[in-house]
BAPAKE-592770 format. One record per residue (C-alpha): z, x, y; residue in one letter. Coordinates in pm, 1 decimal. Layout:
BEGIN
+----------+----------+----------+----+
|       c3 |       c1 |       c2 | aa |
+----------+----------+----------+----+
|        Z |        X |        Y |  a |
...
+----------+----------+----------+----+
***
This chain:
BEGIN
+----------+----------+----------+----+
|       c3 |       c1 |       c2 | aa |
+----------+----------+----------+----+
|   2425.7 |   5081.7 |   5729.3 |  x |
|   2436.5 |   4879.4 |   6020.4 |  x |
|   2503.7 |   4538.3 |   6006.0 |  x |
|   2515.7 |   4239.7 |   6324.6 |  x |
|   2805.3 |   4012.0 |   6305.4 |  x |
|   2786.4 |   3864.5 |   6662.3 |  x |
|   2553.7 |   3905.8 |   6909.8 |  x |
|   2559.1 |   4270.4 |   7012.9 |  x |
|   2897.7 |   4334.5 |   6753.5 |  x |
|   2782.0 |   4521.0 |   6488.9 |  x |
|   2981.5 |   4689.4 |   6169.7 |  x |
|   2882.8 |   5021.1 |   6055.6 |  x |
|   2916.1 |   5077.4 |   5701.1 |  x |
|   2911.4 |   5449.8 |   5540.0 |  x |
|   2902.4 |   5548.1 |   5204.8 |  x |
|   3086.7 |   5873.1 |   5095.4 |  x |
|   3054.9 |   5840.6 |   4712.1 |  x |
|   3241.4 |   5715.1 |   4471.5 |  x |
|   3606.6 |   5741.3 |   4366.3 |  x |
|   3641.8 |   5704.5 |   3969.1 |  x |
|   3484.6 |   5346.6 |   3945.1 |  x |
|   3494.8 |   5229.5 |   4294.0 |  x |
|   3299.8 |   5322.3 |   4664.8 |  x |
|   3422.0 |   5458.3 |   4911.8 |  x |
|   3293.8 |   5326.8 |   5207.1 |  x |
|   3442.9 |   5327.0 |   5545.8 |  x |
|   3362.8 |   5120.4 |   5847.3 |  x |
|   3381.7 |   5064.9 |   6182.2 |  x |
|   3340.7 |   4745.0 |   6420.6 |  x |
|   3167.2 |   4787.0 |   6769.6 |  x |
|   3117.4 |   4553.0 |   7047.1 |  x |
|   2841.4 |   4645.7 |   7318.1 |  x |
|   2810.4 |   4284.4 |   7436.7 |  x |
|   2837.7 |   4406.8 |   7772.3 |  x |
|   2504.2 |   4601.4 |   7736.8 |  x |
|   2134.5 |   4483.1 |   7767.4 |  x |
|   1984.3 |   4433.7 |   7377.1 |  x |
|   1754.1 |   4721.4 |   7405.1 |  x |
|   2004.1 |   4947.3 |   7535.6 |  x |
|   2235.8 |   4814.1 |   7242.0 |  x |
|   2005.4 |   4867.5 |   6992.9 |  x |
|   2017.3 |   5232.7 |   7093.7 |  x |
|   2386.9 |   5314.0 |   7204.3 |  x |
|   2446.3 |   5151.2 |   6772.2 |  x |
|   2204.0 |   5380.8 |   6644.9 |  x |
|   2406.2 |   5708.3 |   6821.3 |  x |
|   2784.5 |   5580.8 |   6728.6 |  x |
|   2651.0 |   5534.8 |   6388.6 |  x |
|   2531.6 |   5887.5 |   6350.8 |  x |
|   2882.1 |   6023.6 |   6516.2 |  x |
|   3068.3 |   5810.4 |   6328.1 |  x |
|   2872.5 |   5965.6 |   5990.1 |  x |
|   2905.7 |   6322.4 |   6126.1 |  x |
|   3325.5 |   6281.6 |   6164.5 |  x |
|   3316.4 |   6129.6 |   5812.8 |  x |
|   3132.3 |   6380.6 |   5649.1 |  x |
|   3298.6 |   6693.1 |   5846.1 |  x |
|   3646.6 |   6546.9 |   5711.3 |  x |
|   3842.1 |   6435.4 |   6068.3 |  x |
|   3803.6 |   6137.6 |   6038.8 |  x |
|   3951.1 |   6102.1 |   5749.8 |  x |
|   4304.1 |   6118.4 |   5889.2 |  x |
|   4286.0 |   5859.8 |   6095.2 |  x |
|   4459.2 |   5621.2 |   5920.9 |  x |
|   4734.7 |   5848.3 |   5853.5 |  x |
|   5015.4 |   5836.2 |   6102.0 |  x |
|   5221.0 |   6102.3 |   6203.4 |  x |
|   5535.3 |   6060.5 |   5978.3 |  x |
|   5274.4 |   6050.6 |   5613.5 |  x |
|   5098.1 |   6356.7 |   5753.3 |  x |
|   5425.6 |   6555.5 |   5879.1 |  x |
|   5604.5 |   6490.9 |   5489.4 |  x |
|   5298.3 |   6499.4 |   5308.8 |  x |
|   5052.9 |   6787.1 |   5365.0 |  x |
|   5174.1 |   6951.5 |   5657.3 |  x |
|   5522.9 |   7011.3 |   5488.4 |  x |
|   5384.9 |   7062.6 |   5113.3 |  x |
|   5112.8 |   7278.9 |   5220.8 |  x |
|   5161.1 |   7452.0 |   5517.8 |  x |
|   5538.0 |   7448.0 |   5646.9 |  x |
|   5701.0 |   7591.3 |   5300.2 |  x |
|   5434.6 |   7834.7 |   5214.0 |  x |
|   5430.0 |   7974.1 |   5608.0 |  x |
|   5761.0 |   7916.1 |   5742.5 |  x |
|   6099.0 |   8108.0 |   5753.2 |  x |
|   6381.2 |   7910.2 |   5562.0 |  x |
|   6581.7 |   7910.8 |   5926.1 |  x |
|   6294.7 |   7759.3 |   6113.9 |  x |
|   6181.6 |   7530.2 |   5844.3 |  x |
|   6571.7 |   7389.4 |   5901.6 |  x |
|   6546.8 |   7387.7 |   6247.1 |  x |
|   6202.3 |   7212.1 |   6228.7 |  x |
|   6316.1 |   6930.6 |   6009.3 |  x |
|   6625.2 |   6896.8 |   6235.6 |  x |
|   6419.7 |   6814.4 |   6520.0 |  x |
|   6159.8 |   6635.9 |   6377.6 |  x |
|   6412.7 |   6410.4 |   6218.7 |  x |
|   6651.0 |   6401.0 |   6515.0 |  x |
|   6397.4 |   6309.1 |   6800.1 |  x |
|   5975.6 |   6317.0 |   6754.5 |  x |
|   5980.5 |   6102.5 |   6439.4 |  x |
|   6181.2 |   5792.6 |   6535.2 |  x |
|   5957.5 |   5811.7 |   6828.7 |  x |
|   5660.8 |   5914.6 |   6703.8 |  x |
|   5618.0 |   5876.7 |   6362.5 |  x |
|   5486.3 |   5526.4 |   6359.5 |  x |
|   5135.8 |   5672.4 |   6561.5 |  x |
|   4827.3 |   5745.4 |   6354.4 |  x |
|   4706.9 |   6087.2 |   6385.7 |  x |
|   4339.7 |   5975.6 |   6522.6 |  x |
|   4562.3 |   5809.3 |   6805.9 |  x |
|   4813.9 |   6024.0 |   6937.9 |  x |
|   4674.4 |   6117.8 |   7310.2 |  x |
|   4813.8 |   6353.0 |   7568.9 |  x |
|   4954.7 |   6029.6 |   7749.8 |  x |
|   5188.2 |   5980.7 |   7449.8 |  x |
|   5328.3 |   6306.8 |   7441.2 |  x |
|   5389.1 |   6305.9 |   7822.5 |  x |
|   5579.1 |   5983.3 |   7808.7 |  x |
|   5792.5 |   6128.6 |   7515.8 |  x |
|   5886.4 |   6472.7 |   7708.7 |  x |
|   5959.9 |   6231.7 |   8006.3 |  x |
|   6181.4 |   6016.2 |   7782.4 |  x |
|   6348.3 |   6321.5 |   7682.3 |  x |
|   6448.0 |   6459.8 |   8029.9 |  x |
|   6605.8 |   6178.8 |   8075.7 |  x |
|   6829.4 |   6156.7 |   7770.0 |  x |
|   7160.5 |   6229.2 |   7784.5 |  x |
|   7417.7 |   6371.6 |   7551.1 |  x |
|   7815.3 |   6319.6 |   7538.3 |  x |
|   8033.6 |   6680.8 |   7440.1 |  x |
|   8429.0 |   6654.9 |   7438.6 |  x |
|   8696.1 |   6529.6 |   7225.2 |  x |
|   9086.1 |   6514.5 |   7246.4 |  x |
|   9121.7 |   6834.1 |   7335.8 |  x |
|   8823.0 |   6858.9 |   7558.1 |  x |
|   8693.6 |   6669.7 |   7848.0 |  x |
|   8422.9 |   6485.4 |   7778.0 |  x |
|   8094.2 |   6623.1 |   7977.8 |  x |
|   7725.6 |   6459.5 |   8002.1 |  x |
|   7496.4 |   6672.1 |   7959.8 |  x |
|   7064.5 |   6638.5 |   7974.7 |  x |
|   6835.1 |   6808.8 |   7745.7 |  x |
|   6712.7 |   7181.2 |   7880.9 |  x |
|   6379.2 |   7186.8 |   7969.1 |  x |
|   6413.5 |   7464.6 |   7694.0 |  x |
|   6453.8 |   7231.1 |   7437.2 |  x |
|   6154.0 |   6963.1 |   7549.4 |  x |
|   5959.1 |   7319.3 |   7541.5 |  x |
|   6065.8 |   7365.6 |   7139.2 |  x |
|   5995.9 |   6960.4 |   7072.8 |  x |
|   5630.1 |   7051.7 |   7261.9 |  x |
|   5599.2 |   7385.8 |   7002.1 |  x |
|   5673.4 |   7171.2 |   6708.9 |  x |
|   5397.6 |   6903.7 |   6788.1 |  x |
|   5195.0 |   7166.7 |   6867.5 |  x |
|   5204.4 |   7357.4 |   6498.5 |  x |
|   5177.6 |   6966.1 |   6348.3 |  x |
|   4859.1 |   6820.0 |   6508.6 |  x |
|   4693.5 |   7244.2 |   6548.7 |  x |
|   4714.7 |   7251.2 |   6182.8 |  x |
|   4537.0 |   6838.1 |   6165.9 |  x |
|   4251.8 |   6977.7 |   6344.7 |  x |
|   4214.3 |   7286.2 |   6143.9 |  x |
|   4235.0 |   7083.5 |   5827.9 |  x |
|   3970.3 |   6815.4 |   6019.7 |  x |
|   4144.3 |   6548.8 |   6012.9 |  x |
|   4173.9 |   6474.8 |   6424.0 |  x |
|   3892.0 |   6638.3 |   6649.6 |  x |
|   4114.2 |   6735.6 |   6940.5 |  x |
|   4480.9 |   6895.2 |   6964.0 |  x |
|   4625.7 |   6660.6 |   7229.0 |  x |
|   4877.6 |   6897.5 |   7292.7 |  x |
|   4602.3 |   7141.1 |   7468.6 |  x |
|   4628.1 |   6896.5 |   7755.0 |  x |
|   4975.2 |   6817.0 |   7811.4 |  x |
|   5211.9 |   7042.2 |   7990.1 |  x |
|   5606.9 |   7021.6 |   7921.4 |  x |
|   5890.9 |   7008.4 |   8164.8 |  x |
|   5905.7 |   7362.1 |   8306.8 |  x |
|   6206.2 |   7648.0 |   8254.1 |  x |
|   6375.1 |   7736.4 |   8578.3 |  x |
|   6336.1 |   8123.2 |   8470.3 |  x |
|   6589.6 |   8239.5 |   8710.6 |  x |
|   6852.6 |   8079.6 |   8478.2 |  x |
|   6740.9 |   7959.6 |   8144.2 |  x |
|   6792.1 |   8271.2 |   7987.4 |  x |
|   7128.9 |   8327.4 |   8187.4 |  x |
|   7462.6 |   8378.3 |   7992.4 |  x |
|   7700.0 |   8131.0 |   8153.1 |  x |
|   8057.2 |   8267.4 |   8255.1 |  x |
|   8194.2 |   7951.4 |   8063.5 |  x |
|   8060.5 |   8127.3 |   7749.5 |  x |
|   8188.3 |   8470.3 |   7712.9 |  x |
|   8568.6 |   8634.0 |   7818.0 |  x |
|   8702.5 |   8835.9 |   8113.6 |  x |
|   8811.3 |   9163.7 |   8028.6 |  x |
|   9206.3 |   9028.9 |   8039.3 |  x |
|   9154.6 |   8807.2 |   7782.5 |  x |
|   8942.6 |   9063.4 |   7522.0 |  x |
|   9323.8 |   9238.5 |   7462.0 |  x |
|   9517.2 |   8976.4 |   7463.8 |  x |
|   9299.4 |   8824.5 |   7167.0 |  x |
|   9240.7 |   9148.0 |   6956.5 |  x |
|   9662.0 |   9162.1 |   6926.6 |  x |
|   9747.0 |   8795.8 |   6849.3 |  x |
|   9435.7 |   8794.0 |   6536.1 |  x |
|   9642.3 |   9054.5 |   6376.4 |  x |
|   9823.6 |   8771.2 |   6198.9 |  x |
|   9513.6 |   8630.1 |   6097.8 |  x |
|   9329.2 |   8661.3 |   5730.1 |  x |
|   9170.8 |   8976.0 |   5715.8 |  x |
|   8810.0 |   8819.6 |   5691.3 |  x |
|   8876.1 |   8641.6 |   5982.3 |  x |
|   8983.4 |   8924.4 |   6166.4 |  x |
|   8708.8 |   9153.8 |   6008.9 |  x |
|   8457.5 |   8908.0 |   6131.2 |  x |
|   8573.4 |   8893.2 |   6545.1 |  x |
|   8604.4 |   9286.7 |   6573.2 |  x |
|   8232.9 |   9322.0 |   6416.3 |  x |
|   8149.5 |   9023.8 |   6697.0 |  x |
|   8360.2 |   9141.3 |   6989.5 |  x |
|   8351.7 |   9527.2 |   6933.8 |  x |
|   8005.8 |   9545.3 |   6750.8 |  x |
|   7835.3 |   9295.9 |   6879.9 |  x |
|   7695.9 |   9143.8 |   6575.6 |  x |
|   7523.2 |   8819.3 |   6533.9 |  x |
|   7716.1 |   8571.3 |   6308.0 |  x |
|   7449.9 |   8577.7 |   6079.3 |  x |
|   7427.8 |   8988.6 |   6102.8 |  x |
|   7852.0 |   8930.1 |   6006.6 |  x |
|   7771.0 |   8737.2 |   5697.1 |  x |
|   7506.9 |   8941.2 |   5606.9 |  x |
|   7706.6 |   9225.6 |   5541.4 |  x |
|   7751.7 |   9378.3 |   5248.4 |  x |
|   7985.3 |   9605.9 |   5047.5 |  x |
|   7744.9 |   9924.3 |   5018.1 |  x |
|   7680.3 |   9858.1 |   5437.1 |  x |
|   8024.6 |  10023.6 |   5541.8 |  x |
|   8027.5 |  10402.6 |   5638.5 |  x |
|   8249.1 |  10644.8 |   5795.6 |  x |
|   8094.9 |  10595.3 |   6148.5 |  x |
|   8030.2 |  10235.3 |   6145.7 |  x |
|   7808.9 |   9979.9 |   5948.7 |  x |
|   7438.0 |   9965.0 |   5824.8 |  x |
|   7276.4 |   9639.6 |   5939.7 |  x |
|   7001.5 |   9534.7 |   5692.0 |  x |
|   6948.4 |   9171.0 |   5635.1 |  x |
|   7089.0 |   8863.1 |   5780.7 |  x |
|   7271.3 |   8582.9 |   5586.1 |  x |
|   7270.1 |   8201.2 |   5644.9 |  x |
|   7350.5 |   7866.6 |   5403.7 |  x |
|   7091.3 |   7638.6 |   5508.8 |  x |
|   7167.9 |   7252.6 |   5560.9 |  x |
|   7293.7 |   7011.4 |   5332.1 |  x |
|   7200.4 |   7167.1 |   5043.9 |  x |
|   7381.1 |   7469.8 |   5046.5 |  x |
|   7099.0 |   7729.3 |   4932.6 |  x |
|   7171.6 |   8080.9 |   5062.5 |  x |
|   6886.7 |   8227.7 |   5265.6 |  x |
|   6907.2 |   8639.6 |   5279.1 |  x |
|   6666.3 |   8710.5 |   5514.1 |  x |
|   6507.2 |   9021.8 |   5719.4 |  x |
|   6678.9 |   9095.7 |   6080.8 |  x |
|   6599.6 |   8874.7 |   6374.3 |  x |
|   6317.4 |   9166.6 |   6481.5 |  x |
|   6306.5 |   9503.5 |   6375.1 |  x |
|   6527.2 |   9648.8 |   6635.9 |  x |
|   6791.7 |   9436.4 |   6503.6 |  x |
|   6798.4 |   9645.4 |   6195.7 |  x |
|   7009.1 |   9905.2 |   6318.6 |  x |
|   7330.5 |  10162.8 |   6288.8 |  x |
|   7633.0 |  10023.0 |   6442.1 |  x |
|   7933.6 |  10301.1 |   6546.9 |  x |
|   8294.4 |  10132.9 |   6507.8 |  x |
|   8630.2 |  10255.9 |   6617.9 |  x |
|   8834.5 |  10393.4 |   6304.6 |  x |
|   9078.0 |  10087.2 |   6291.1 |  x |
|   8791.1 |   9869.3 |   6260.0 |  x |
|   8630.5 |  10099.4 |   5974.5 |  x |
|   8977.1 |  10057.9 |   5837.8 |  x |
|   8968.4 |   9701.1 |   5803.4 |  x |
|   8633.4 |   9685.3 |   5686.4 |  x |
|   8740.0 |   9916.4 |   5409.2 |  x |
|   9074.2 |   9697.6 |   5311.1 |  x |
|   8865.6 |   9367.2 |   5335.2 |  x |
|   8607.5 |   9533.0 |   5060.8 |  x |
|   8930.8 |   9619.7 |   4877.2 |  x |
|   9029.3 |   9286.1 |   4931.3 |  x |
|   8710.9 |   9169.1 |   4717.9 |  x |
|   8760.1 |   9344.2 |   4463.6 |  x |
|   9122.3 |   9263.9 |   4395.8 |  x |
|   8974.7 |   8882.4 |   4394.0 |  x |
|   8686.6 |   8926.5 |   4143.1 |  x |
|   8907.7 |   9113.7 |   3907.0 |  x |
|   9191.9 |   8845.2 |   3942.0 |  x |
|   8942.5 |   8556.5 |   3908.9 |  x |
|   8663.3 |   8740.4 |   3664.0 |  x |
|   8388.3 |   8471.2 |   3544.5 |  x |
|   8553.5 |   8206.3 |   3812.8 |  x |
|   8387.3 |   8456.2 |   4048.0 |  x |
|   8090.5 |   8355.7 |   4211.8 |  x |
|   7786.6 |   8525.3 |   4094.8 |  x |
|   7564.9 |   8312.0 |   3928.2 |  x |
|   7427.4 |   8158.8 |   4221.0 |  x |
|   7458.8 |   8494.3 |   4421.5 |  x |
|   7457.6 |   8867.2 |   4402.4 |  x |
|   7808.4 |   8883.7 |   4429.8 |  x |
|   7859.1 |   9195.2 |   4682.0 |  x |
|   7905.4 |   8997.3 |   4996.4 |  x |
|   8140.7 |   9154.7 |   5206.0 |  x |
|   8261.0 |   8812.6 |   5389.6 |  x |
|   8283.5 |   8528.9 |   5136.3 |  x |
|   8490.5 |   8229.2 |   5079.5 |  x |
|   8817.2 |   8257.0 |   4843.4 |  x |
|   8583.4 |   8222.8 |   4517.6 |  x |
|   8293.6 |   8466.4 |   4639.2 |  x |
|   8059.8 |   8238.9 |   4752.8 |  x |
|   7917.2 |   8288.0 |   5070.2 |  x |
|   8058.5 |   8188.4 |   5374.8 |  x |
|   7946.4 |   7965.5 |   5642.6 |  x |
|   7845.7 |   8031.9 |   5997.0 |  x |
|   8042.4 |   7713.6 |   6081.0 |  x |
|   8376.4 |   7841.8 |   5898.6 |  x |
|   8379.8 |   8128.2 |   6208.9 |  x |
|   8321.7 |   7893.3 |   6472.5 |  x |
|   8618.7 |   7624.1 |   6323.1 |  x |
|   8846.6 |   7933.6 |   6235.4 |  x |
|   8821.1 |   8045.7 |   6595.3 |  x |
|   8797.0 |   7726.3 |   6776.7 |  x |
|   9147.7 |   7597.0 |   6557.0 |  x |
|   9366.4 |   7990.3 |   6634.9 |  x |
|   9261.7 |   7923.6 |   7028.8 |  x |
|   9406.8 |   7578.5 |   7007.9 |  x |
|   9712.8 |   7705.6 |   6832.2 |  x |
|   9735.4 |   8061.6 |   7078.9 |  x |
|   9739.1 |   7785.7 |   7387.2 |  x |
|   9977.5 |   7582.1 |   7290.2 |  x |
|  10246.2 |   7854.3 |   7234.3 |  x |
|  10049.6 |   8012.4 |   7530.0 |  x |
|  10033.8 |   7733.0 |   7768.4 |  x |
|  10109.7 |   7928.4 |   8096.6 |  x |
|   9806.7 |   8170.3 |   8028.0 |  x |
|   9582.3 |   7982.1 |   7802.7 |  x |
|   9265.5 |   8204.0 |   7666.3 |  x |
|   8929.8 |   8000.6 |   7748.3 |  x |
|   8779.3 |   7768.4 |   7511.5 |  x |
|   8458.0 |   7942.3 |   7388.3 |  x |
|   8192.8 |   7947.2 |   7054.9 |  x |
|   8235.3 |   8222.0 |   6821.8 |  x |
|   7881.9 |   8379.8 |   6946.1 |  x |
|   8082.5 |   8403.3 |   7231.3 |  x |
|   8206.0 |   8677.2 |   7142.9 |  x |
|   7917.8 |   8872.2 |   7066.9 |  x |
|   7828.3 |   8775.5 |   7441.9 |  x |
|   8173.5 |   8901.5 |   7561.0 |  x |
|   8098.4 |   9256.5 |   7399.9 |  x |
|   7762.1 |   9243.2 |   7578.6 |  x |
|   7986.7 |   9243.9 |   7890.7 |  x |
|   8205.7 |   9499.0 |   7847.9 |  x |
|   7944.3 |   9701.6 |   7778.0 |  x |
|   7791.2 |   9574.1 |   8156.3 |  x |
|   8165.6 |   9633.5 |   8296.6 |  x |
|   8187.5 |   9960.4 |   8134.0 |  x |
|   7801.1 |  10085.7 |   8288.1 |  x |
|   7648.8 |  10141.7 |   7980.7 |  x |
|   7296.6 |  10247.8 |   7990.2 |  x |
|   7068.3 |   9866.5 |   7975.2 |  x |
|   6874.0 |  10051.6 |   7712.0 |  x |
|   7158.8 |  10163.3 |   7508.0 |  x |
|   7352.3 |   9848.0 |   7580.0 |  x |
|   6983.8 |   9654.2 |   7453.4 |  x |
|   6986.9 |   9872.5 |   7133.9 |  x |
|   7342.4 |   9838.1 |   7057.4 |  x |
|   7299.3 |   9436.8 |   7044.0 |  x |
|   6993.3 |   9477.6 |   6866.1 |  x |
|   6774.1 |   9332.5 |   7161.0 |  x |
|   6365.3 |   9344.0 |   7095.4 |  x |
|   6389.0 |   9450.1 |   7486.6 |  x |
|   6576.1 |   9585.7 |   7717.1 |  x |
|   6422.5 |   9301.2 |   7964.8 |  x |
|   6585.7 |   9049.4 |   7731.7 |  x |
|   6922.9 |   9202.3 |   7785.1 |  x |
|   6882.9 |   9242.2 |   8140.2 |  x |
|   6733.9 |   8868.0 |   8167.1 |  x |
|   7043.6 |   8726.0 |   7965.7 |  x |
|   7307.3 |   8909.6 |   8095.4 |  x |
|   7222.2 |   8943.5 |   8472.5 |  x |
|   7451.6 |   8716.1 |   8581.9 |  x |
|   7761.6 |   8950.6 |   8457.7 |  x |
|   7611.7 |   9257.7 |   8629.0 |  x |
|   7601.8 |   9049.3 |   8933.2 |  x |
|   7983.8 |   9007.4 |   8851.7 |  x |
|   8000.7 |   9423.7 |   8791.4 |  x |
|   7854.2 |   9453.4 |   9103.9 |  x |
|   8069.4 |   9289.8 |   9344.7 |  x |
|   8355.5 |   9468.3 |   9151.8 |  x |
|   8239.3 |   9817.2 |   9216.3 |  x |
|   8168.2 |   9702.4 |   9597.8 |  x |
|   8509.7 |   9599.5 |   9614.3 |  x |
|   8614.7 |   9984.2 |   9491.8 |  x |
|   8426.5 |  10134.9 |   9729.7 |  x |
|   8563.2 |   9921.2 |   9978.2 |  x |
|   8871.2 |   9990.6 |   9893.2 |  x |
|   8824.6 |  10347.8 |   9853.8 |  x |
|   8624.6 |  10393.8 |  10197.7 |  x |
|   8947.6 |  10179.8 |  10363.1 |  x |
|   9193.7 |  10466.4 |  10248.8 |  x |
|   8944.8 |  10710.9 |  10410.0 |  x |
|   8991.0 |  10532.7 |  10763.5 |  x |
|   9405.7 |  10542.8 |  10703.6 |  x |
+----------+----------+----------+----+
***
């Protein structure tokens, strides 16, 4: 129904049945005062039939919906927990509550263009972010390019899945383009982030001293290469003679503290890891360890919540947290300096250490394939990409030997 309410402003009235005892109607105001009466007469006639048409085929029904209602409504309920991996559906909802819903979240669905977007990845390369503390300088860094790119991937999944569910016509993140990676780098280890081969020795002795888990935890990092969530993952029935069995990955998600056992990060992650004897050694006394504890502490054990056979746990058996690694090494560094203070070791993450094995085995000239499957790489181009700064480093060391050997030659 079309009905004149000015000259050449007209409201278009649709009926879509009823709800219990009441219409539903929806409408729509136009204004083609700027148009000849014939041609108006004409131009109402075709918006009222496209207006009809998006009713009836369901987008338009969103568009009173903003962004926030759709994102914890539907697109959460129905799609995000029955498609989504616990980790990502963390990481989403860290992001989405961190940065593109206090921006965002206020914008109806029906009017969130490709100009929005743009603005907000511009916003974002311009944000910046304070790291440091006592012990640290405090450093400003800007978002990565890499990280507009995930904010972009996030939208992306929210407003594809508002289209296929008709309630926007267009994905306006089809026409917007974020900040580009410099691919030379973004994939690049930094030196800041692993250890020199001095300090690999120098560490492995003073962590004798250290709880066995603890220790346990940065040999499988440093020497195995594991992820942190490969260490936690572990479990009692994993430990051979030659090495370990790497099955599943382990991780307490947010807040909440629910335990997510999940598949490896591909499938060549799932792999056979050899280990030196003393480390098989530990691994064995750590399992010991475990039992000792559940014995001693029986039904204060904890095994209700979990299986119980977790080779790295906290002091009751519940599972440990990724975080606990990172404080326990980032606290012994602090202490080792400042006995150490004439030959501190460097400041670095507990993944650090996985990237510090990934260099020996670059100093050492392991095979890229072998060094690829040993850290459980989908690729061997994803090893070489990440780590091509160190062989850089490898290579000016072996020039220097064969300058060095060529110089005795000439004597």
């Amino acid at each position: 129904m079309i009905r004149e309410i000015g000259d050449r402003k007209y409201r278009i009235e649709i009926y879509l049945g009823r709800d219990g005892k009441h219409k539903k109607t929806r409408t729509k105001t136009v204004d083609l005062s700027h148009m000849k009466q014939s041609a108006a007469d004409k131009e109402i006639r075709i918006i009222e039939r496209e207006f009809e048409k998006q009713l009836r085929s369901g987008w338009g029904a969103g568009s009173d919906m903003t962004l926030r209602q759709f994102v914890d409504g539907d697109w959460w309920n129905l799609y995000v927990t029955q498609n989504l991996r616990p980790k990502t559906m963390d990481s989403y909802r860290r992001e989405l509550d961190r940065r593109i819903l206090p921006e965002l979240g206020y914008l109806k669905l029906s009017e969130i263009s490709p100009i929005h977007l743009s603005r907000f990845y511009a916003k974002l390369t311009k944000h910046t972010y304070k790291r440091g503390g006592k012990s640290v300088p405090v450093t400003v860094h800007y978002l990565a390019p890499r990280t507009i790119k995930y904010q972009h991937q996030i939208l992306s999944s929210i407003l594809g899945q508002a289209k296929l569910w008709g309630l926007i016509e267009v994905n306006p993140c089809r026409n917007v383009v974020p900040p580009k990676q410099d691919k030379t780098k973004s994939n690049q280890v930094d030196k800041e982030k692993y250890w020199q081969k001095k300090y690999i020795e120098t560490f492995l002795i003073a962590i004798q001293s250290e709880k066995l888990k603890y220790i346990c935890a940065a040999e499988l990092a440093i020497i195995g290469g594991l992820r942190t969530e490969e260490i936690l993952g572990l479990d009692l029935n994993d430990i051979s003679d030659h090495g370990i069995e790497i099955r599943r990955t382990s991780k307490i998600i947010g807040k909440s503290g629910m335990l997510v056992e999940d598949q490896t990060k591909n499938k060549k992650s799932r792999r056979s890891v050899a280990l030196p004897p003393a480390v098989i050694s530990h691994l064995r006394q750590l399992a010991h360890e475990q039992k000792v504890s559940r014995f001693k502490l029986q039904n204060m054990w904890s095994t209700e919540r979990y299986h119980g056979t977790l080779l790295f746990t906290q002091d009751d058996g519940s599972p440990m947290y990724g975080t606990t690694l990172n404080g326990w090494l980032r606290a012994f560094i602090k202490r080792y300096n400042k006995v150490h203070s004439d030959d501190p070791l460097p400041l670095i993450s507990f993944h650090g250490l996985r990237h510090t094995n990934a260099a020996l085995m670059v100093y050492f000239q392991v095979d890229n394939k072998v060094g690829a499957n040993r850290m459980g790489h989908s690729t061997t181009s994803t090893f070489l990409n990440m780590y091509g700064g160190v062989m850089e480093e490898a290579d000016e060391i072996i020039t220097a030997k064969f300058g060095d050997f060529l110089s005795g030659l000439q004597k």
